[in-house]
C-alpha positions as CSV (number, residue, x, y, z in Angstrom):
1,X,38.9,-174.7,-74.2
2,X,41.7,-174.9,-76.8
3,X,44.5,-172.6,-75.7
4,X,46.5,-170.9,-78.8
5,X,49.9,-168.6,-78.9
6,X,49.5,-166.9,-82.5
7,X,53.1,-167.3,-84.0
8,X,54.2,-164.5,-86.3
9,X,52.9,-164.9,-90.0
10,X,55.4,-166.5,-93.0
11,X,54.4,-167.9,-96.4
12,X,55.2,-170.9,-95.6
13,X,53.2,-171.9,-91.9
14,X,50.1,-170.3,-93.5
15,X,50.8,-172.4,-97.0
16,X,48.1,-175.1,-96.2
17,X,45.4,-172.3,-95.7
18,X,46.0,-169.7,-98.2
19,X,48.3,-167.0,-99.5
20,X,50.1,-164.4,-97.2
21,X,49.4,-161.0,-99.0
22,X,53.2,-158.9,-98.8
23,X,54.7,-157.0,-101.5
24,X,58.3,-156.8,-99.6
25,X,58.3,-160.6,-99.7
26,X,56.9,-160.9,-103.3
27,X,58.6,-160.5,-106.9
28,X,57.8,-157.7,-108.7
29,X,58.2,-155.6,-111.8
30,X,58.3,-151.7,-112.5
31,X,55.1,-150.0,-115.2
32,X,53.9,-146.8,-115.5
33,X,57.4,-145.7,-116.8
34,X,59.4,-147.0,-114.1
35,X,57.3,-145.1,-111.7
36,X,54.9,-147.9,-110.0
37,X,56.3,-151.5,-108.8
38,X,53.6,-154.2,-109.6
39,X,53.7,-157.0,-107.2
40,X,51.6,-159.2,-109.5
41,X,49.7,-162.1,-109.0
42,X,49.6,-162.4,-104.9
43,X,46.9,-164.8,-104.1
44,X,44.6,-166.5,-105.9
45,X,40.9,-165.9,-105.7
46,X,38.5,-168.2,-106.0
47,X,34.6,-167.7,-107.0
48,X,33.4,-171.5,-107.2
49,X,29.7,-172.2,-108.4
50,X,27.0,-171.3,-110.7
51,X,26.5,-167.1,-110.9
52,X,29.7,-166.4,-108.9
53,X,31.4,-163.3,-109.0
54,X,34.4,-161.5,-107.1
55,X,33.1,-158.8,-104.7
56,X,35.6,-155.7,-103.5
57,X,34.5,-154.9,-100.0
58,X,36.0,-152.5,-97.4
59,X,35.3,-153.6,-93.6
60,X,36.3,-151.3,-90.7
61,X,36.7,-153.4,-87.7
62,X,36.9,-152.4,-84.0
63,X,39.9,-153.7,-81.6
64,X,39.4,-157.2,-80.1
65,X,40.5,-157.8,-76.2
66,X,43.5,-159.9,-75.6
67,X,43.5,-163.1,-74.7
68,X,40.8,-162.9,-77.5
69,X,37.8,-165.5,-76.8
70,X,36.3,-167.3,-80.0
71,X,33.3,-169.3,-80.0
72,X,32.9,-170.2,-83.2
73,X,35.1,-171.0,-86.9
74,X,33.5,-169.9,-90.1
75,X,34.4,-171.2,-93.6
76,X,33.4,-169.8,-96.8
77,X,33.3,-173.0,-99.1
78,X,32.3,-171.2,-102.4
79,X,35.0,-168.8,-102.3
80,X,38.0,-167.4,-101.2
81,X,38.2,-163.9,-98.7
82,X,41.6,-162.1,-98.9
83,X,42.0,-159.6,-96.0
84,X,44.6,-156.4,-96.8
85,X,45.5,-153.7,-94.3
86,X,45.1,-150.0,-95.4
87,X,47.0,-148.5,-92.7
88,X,49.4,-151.3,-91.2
89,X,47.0,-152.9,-88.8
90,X,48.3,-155.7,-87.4
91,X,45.5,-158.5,-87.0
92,X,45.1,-162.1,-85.5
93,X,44.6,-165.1,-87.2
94,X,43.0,-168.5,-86.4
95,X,42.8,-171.1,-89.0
96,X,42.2,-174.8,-89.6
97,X,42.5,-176.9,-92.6
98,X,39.0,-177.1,-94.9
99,X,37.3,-180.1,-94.7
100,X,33.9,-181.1,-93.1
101,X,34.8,-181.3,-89.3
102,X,37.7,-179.8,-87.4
103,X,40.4,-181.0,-85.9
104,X,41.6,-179.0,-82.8
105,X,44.9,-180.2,-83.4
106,X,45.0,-179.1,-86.4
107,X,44.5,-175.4,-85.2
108,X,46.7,-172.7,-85.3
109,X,46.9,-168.9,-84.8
110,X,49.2,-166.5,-86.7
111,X,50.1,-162.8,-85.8
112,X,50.7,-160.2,-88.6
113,X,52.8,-157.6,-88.3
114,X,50.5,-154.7,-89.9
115,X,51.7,-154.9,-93.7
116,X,50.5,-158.4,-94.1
117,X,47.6,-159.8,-95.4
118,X,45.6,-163.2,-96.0
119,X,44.2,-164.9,-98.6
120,X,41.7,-167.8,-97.0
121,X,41.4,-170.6,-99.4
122,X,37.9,-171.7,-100.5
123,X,36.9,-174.1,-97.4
124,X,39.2,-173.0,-94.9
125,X,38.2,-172.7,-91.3
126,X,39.1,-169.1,-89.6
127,X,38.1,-167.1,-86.9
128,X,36.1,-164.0,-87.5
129,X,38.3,-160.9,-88.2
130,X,40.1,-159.9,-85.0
131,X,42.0,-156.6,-85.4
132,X,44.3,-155.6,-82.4
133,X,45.3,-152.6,-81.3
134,X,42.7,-149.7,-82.9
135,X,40.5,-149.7,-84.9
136,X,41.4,-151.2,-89.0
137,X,40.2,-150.8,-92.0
138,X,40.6,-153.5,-94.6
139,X,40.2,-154.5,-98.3
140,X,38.7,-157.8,-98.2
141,X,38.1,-159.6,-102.1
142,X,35.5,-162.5,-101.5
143,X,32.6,-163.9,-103.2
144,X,29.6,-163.0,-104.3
145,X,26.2,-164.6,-105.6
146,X,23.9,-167.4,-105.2
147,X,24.8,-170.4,-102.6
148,X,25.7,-171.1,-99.5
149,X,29.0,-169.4,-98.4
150,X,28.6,-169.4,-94.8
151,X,29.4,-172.5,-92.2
152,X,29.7,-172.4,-88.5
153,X,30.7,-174.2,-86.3
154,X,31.0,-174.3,-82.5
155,X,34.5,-173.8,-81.0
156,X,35.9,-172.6,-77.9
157,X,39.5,-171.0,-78.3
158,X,42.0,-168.6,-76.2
159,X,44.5,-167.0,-78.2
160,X,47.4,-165.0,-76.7
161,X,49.5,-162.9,-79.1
């Protein structure tokens, strides 16, 4: 079993896998009359093949046990899946680069601290969403329409936050 200590969540140690979603780390700009900030342009979504579109989902996921126990990676090569707290959950994340196998050494586990989010790339291997704490309710932006945007494969993983 690969054992994994998820190591807090910056731009640039989850650059090779996507975007990290954060408007107090991001640029932004005031509209609405100087009411609103617009933190614009945060990740970039990808719908790849014939008939895609973007889908806006909300998922509401129940509290994972710590050390969390994975058995599998997914990948979504068709697409990319953006995850966005609504109400500062603070979530695990497992990743590993996209390709056709996976290199456990390649591996590696991120904590947020409840105002981040994730943007997978198109490919990239994750874990299923593990929320910690209480229950979470997320945005998640991902693709929909014909294909295949669902691999598996086999994996056995600890992670300790």
């Amino acid at each position: 079993m690969l054992e994994l200590t998820a190591q807090p969540l910056t731009p640039e140690a989850f650059a090779p896998f996507g975007d990290v979603i954060d408007a107090r780390t991001s640029a932004s700009f005031a509209i609405n009359g100087g009411r609103t900030r617009r933190h614009h342009d945060l990740a970039r979504v990808e719908t790849l093949g014939e008939g895609a579109r973007t889908l806006i989902n909300l998922f509401v996921s129940q509290p994972v046990a710590l050390p969390l126990e994975l058995e599998l990676l997914e990948r979504h090569p068709l697409g990319s899946q953006a995850f966005v707290p609504l109400h500062q959950e603070r979530f695990v994340v497992v990743v590993a680069p996209a390709g056709e196998a996976i290199d456990p050494a390649s591996i590696r586990a991120f904590v947020t601290d409840g105002r981040q989010g994730v943007n997978y790339r198109a490919g990239t291997w994750h874990a299923t969403h593990s929320v910690l704490e209480r229950e979470g309710e997320f945005l998640v932006i991902d693709r929909g329409g014909e294909g295949n945007n669902l691999d598996e494969r086999p994996m056995a993983i600890r992670v300790s936050v």
